[in-house]
C-alpha positions in Angstrom: -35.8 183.4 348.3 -34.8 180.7 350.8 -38.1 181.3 353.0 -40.4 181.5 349.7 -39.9 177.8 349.0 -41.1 176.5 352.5 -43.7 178.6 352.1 -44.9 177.6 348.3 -44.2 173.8 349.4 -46.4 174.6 352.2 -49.2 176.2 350.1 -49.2 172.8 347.5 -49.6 170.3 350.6 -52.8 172.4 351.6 -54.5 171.0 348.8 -56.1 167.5 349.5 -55.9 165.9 345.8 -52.0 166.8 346.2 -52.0 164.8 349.5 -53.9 162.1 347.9 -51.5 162.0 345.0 -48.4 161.8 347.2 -49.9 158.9 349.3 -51.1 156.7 346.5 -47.9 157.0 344.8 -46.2 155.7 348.4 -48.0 153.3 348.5 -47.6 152.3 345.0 -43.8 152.3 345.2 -43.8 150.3 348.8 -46.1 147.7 346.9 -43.4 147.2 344.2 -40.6 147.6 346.3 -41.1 145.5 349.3 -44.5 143.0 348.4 -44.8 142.5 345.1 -41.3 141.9 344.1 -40.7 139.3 346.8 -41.5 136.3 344.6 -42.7 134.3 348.2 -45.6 136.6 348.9 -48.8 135.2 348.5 -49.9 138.7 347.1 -48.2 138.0 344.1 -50.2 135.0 343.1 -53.5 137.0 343.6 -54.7 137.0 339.6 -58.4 138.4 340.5 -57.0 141.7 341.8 -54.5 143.6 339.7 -52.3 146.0 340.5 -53.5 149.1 341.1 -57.0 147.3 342.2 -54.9 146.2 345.1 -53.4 149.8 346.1 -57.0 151.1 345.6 -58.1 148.4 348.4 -55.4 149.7 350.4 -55.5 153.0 349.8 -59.9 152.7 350.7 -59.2 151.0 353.9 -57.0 154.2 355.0 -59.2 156.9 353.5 -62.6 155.5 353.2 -64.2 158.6 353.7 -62.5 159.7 350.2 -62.8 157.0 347.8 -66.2 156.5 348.7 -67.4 156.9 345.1 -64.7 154.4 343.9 -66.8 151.2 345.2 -68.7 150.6 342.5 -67.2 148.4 339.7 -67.5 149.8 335.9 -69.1 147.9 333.6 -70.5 147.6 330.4 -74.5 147.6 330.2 -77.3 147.2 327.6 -81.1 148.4 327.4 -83.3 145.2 326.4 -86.0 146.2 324.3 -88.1 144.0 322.1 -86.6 143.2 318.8 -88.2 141.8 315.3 -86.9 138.2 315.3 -87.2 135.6 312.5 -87.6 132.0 314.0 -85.4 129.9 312.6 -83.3 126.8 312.9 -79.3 127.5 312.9 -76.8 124.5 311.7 -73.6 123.9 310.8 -72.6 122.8 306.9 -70.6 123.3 304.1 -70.8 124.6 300.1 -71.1 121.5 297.8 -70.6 120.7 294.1 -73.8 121.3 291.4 -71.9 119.2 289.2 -68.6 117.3 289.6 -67.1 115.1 286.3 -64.2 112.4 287.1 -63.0 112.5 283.3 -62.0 109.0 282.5 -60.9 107.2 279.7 -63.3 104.6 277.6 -60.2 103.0 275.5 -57.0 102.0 277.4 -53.7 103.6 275.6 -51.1 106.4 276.0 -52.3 110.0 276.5 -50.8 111.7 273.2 -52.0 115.3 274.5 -53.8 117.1 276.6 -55.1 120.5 275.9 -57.2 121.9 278.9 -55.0 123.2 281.8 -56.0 123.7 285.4 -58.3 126.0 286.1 -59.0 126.8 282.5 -62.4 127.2 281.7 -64.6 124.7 279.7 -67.2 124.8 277.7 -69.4 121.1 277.2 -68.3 119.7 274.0 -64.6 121.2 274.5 -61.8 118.6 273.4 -59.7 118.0 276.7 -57.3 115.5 275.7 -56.2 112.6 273.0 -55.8 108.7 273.3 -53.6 107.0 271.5 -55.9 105.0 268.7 -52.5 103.0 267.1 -54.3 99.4 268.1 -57.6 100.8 267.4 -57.0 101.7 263.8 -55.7 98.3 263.8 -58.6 96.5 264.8 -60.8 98.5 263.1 -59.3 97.0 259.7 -59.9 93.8 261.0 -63.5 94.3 261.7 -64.0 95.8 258.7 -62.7 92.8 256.8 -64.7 90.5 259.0 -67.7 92.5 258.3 -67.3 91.9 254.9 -66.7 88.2 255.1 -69.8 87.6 257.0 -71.8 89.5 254.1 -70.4 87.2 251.2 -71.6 84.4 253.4 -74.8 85.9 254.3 -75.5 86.6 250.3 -74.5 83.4 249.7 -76.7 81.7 252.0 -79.6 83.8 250.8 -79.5 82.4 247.3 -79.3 79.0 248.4 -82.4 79.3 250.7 -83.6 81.5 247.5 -82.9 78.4 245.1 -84.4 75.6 247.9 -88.0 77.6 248.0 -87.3 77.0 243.8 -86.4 73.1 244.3 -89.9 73.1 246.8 -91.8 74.6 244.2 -90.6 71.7 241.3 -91.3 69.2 243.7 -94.7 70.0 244.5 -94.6 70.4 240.3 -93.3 66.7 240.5 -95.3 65.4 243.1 -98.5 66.7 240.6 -97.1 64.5 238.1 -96.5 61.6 239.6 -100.2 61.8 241.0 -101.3 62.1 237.7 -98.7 59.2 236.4 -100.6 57.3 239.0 -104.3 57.5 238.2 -103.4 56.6 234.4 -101.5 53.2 235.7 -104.7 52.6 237.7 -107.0 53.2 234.7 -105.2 51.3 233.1 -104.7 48.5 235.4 -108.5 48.4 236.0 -109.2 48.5 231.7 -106.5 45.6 231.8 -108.3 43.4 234.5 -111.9 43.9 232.6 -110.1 42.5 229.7 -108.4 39.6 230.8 -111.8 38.8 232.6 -113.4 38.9 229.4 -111.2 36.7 227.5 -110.9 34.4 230.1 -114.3 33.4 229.7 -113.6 32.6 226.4 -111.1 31.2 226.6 -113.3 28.7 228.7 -115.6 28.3 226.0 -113.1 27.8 223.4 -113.3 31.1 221.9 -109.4 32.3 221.9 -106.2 30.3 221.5 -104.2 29.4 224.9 -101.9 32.0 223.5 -104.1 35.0 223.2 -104.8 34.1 227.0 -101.3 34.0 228.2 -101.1 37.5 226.0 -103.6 38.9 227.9 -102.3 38.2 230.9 -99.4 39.3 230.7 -100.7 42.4 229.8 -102.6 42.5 233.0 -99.0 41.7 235.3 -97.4 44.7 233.2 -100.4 47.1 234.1 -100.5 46.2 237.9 -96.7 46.0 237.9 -96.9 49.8 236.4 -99.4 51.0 238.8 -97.4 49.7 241.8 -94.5 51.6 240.9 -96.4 54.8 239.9 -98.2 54.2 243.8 -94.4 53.7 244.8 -93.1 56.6 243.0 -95.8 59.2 244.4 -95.4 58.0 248.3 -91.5 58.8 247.8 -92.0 62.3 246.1 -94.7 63.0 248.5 -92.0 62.8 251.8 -92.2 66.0 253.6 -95.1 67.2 251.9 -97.9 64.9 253.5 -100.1 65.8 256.6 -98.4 63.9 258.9 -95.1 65.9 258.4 -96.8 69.5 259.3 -98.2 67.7 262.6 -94.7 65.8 263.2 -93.9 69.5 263.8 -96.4 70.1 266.4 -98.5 72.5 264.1 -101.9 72.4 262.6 -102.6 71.8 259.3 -104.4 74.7 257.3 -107.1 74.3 255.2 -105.9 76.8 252.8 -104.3 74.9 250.1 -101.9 78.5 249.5 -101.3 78.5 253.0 -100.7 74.8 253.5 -98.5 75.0 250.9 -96.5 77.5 251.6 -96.0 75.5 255.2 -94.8 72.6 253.1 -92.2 75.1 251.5 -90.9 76.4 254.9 -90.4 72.7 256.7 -88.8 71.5 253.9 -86.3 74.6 253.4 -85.8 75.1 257.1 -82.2 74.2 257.3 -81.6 76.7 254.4 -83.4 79.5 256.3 -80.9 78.2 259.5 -78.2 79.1 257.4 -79.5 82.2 256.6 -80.2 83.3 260.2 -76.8 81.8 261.5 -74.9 83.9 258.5 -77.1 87.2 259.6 -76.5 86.7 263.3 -72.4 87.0 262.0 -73.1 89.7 259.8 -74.8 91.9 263.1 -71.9 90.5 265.6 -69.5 91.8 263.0 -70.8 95.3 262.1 -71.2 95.4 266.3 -67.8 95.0 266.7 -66.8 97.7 264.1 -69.2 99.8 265.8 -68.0 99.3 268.9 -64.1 100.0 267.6 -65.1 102.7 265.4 -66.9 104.3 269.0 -63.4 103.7 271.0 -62.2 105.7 268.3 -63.8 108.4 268.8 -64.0 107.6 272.2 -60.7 108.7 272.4 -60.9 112.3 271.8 -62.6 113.1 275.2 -64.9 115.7 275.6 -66.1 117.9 278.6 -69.9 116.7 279.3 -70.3 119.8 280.9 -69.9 123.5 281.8 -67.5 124.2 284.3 -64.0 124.3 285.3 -60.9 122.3 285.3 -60.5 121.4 288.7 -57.6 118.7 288.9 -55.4 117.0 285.9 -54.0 114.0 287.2 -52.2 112.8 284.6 -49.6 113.4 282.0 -48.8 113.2 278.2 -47.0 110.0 277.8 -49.0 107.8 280.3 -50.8 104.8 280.0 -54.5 104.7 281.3 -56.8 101.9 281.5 -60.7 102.0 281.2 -62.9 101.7 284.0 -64.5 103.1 287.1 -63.0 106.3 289.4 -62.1 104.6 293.3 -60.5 107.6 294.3 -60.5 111.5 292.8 -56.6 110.7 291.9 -57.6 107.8 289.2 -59.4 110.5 287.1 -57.4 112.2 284.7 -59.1 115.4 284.7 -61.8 116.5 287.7 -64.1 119.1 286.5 -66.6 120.7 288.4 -69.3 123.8 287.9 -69.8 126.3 290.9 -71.8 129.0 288.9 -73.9 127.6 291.1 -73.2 125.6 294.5 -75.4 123.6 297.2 -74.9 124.9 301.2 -75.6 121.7 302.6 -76.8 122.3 306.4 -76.8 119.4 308.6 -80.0 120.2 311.2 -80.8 118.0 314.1 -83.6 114.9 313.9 -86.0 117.0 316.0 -86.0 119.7 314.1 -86.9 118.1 310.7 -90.6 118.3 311.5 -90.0 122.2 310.7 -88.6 122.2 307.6 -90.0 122.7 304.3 -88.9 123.0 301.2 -88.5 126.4 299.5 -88.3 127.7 303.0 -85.4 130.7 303.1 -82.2 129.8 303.7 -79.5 132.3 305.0 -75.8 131.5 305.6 -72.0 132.7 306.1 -68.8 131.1 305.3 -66.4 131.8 307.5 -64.0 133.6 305.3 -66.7 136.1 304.3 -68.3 136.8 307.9 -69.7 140.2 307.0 -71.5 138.7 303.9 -74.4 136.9 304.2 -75.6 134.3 301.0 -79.2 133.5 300.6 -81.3 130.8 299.0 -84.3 128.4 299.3 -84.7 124.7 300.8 -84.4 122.7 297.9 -83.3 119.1 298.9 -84.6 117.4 302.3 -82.3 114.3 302.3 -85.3 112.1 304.5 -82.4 109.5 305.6 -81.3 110.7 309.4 -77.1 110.0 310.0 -77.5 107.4 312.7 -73.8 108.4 314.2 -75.0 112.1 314.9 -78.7 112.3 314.3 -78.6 114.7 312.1 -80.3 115.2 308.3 -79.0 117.0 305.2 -80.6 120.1 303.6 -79.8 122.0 300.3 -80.3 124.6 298.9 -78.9 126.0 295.5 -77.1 129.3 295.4 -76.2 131.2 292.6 -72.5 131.5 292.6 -71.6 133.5 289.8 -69.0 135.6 290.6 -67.2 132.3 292.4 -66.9 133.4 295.7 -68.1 130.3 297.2 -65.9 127.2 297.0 -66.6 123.6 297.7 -65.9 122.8 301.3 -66.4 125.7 302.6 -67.3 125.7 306.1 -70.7 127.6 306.5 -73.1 128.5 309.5 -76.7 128.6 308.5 -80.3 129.1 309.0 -83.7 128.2 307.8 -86.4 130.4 308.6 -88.9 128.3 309.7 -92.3 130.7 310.1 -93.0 134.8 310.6 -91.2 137.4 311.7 -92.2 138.3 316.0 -91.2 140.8 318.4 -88.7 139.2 321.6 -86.8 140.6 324.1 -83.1 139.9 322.9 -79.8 140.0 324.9 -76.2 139.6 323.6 -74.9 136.1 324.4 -72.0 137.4 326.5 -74.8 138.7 328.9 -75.7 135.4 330.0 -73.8 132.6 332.3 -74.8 129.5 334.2 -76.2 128.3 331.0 -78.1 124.7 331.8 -80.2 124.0 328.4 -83.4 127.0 328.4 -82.0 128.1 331.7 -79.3 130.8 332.3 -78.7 133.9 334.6 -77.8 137.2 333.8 -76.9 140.3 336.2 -79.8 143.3 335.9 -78.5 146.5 336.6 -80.9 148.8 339.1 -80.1 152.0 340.9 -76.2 151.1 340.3 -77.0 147.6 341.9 -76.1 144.6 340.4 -78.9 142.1 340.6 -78.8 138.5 339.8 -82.0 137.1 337.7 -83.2 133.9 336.5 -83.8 133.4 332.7 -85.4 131.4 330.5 -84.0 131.2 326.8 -85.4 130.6 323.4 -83.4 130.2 320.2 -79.9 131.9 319.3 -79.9 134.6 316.4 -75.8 135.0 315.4 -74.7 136.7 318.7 -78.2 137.4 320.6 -80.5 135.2 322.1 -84.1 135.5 322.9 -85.3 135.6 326.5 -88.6 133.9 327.8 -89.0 135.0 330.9 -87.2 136.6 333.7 -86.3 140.1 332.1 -88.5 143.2 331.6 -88.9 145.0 328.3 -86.1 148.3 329.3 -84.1 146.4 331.8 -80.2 147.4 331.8 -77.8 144.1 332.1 -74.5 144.0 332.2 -72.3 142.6 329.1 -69.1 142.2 330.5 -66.9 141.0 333.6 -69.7 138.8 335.2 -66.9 136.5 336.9 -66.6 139.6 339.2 -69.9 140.8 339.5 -71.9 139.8 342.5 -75.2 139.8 343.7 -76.3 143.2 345.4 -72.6 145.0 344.4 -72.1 148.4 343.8 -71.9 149.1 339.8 -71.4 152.1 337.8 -72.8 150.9 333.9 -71.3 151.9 330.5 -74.3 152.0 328.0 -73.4 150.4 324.6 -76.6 151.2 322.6 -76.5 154.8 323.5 -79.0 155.0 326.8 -78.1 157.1 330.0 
C-alpha cells in the first residue's frame, strides 16, 4: 500500500497541466507571501497590471513555449455596418408650463375660506376661496346713496335748463312785442310831427290860438318821448339775441331764422345746460364707483380662470392680503398650472438655428423615464439668441395626459432636421482622442489591434456616425482601449452576434 502511493503521485506529475497547475499556484503564493505583502515594493503600486496579470507575466517568461496562446488580450468587438440614421440636432432642455395662474386677490381683506386644496383638481369657473367683503358692503351703501344724490341733482338741473329754453322762448315772444310797441310809437311820432307842422303854419297866419299851438306841441314831445323809450325798451330785450352776440361767440350766423333761433336759445341757456352736464358728469362718477365696489364684491369670490391643477396655496384662512402684482411665486395665494399638456423647451446652439423649422419632429427623454421616448413638433422658434451661451429656445407642445411629465424636468432632445440616410455607426465608447470631427478608434484584423484615424459626424444617443476612416464590416474594439496598443495581439468578443 506504501509503494502504491509513490507510484500514483508519480503517475499525476506525468501530466503537464498538473505541473502547470502546481507551478502557477507557487508562484501565486510566493507573490502574496514575499512581494506583494511588503508594503515597500514597488510591485505593489503597479495599478495597470492586476494580480494574476502579473503571475501570468511571470509564469510566460518561464514557460513561453506554453502560454503562447495567452498573449493576446480579450476584448470586446463590434461589426460596423451601415445603419438608417435620422439627421438631427440633439440639445439639452427642460418640460415647461402650457398655462401657469398666480391667483391673486383684486380687493384687499382677510381670507374667510378657502376651498381648493393642493393638488385638487379645478375646473375654470370653480370657486377657490372667499374675501372678506365687511368694508365693501359698507361702501357699497355709501355709493349707492351718492348715486342717488347726484340723480336728484341731475333731475333738478334738467328742469331748470327745461324752464330756461321756456324763459328764451317768452323772450323772443317779448322781444316781438316790443318791436311792434316800437313801430306804433314811430307812426305815431311821425303822424304827430305832420301835425304840429301843419298847425304851425297856421298858427303863423293867425289861424289857431297860441294855445292850440303849445297843445300840439306837446303832443309832439309826448310822441317822440314814447318812441324813444319804445327804441330803448327793444335794444334792452334784444341783449343776447342780436347778431353780434352769435359772432361774439366765434360762430356764424345762420340764415335760417329756425336755426338762428334755436342758436339764440342755446347761448342764452348755456349756463343752464353747464349745470346739466356738471350734474351728469356726478351722476356717471357715482354709478362708476358703485360699479367699481359692487365688482370688488364679487371680486372677492375668486374663481379659477382655467383648467388645471392646484399647484401651491400660499396662504391661510385668517390672513390679510393686499391687491396687486405677483414679485415672487410665494406672494400668490394659490399657483395653478395645466400640464395636460406641457412645452419641452430645447435650447440648440446659434449655428444650428439656420436648420430649424417649425413643425419639424421633435423627439426627447427625461431623465427619469430613459427607456421612454416623448414626441412632438417644433412649434415656437424663440428668434432672440441668449448672449451669455449663444444658444436659442425651441418648443414644442406635448400632450401630457396621463401627467407623466412635470415642469422642470430635465430632458435631452432632438429635432430631426431632414431624411432619413444610411452611415456607418460605432458605439461612442469605441472612440478616443476625440479633437472636434476627429477621433481614433482600434480596428481589429487577423487578431491585430490596429490603430485608425476617423472622422465624425453627428451623435445619435450612444452611437456616432463615422465619415471616413472605417470600412463598411470592420470589427473595432468597444472596450479597454487604455490598454490596447497599436499592432498587439487581441482575441475579440463580438457583441452583435458575428464570429
Amino acid at each position: 500500500m506504501s509503494d502504491s502511493k509513490p507510484k500514483i503521485l508519480r503517475n499525476v506529475l506525468k501530466s503537464k497541466i498538473v505541473r502547470v497547475s502546481l507551478l502557477i499556484f507557487c508562484i501565486f503564493v510566493f507573490y502574496k507571501v514575499f512581494i506583494y505583502s511588503d508594503p515597500k515594493n514597488s510591485i505593489r503600486d503597479k495599478k495597470k497590471e492586476g494580480r494574476f496579470e502579473f503571475i501570468l507575466n511571470l509564469f510566460k517568461k518561464k514557460n513561453k513555449d506554453y502560454v503562447t496562446d495567452m498573449d493576446s488580450v480579450i476584448v470586446k468587438a463590434m461589426g460596423v455596418y451601415p445603419e438608417k440614421i435620422n439627421p438631427a440636432i440633439h440639445a439639452l432642455g427642460s418640460v415647461d408650463f402650457l398655462d401657469k395662474v398666480d391667483i391673486v386677490s383684486k380687493t384687499a381683506g382677510n381670507i374667510v375660506e378657502i376651498k381648493a386644496k393642493e393638488g385638487e383638481k379645478v375646473r375654470k369657473g370653480d370657486v377657490l376661496l372667499h374675501i372678506d367683503t365687511l368694508q365693501l358692503e359698507l361702501e357699497r351703501k355709501k355709493n349707492q346713496s351718492a348715486l342717488q344724490s347726484t340723480l336728484s341733482s341731475l333731475s333738478l338741473s334738467e328742469e331748470k335748463y327745461a324752464k330756461a329754453r321756456e324763459n328764451i322762448e317768452i323772450r323772443m315772444l317779448d322781444i316781438e312785442k316790443r318791436r311792434t310797441q316800437t313801430k306804433e310809437a314811430k307812426a305815431e311820432l311821425t303822424k304827430m310831427k305832420m301835425t304840429f307842422a301843419g298847425k304851425e303854419t297856421l298858427y303863423k297866419e293867425g289861424g289857431i290860438s297860441k294855445e292850440e299851438m303849445e297843445h300840439a306841441q306837446t303832443a309832439l314831445i309826448t310822441a317822440e318821448a314814447k318812441y324813444r323809450m319804445s327804441l330803448k325798451d327793444l335794444e334792452m330785450g334784444m341783449v343776447g339775441f342780436r347778431n353780434e352776440d352769435i359772432t361774439s361767440k366765434n360762430m356764424k350766423v345762420p340764415d335760417d331764422p329756425k336755426e338762428k333761433l334755436k342758436l339764440f336759445v342755446d347761448i342764452n341757456t348755456r349756463i343752464d345746460k353747464a349745470e346739466v352736464d356738471v350734474a351728469r358728469s356726478q351722476v356717471e362718477s357715482a354709478r362708476a364707483a358703485l360699479t367699481s365696489t359692487e365688482e370688488l364684491i364679487r371680486a372677492a369670490t375668486i374663481r379659477s380662470p382655467i383648467d388645471g391643477v392646484v399647484a401651491y396655496v400660499n396662504k391661510h384662512v385668517g390672513e390679510y392680503v393686499n391687491p396687486g402684482a405677483v414679485n415672487s411665486p410665494d406672494q400668490a395665494i394659490l399657483v395653478l398650472v395645466n400640464i395636460n399638456k406641457v412645452f419641452a423647451k430645447l435650447n440648440i446652439r446659434e449655428s444650428d438655428m439656420i436648420s430649424v423649422r417649425k413643425n419639424m419632429d421633435l423627439e426627447f427623454t427625461a431623465d427619469v423615464y430613459p427607456d421612454r421616448k416623448f414626441h412632438g413638433k417644433v412649434g415656437v422658434i424663440n428668434p432672440i439668441v441668449d448672449p451669455k451661451t449663444h444658444t436659442m429656445e425651441v418648443k414644442a407642445l406635448i400632450r401630457n395626459e396621463d401627467r407623466s411629465l412635470t415642469p422642470g424636468m430635465f430632458v435631452r432632445g432632438s429635432i430631426f432636421t431632414g431624411e432619413t440616410k444610411m452611415s456607418l455607426m460605432v458605439p461612442s465608447e469605441a472612440l478616443f482622442a476625440k479633437d472636434n470631427d476627429v477621433a481614433w478608434i482600434y480596428v481589429l484584423n487577423d487578431g491585430i489591434a490596429l490603430k485608425a484615424k476617423v472622422r465624425t459626424g453627428e451623435r445619435y444617443e450612444d452611437k456616432v456616425e463615422i465619415l471616413e476612416g472605417l470600412n463598411p464590416g470592420s470589427v473595432v474594439a468597444v472596450e479597454k482601449l487604455t490598454q490596447l496598443k497599436d499592432g498587439m495581439k487581441v482575441r475579440p468578443e463580438m457583441e452583435n452576434g458575428l464570429k
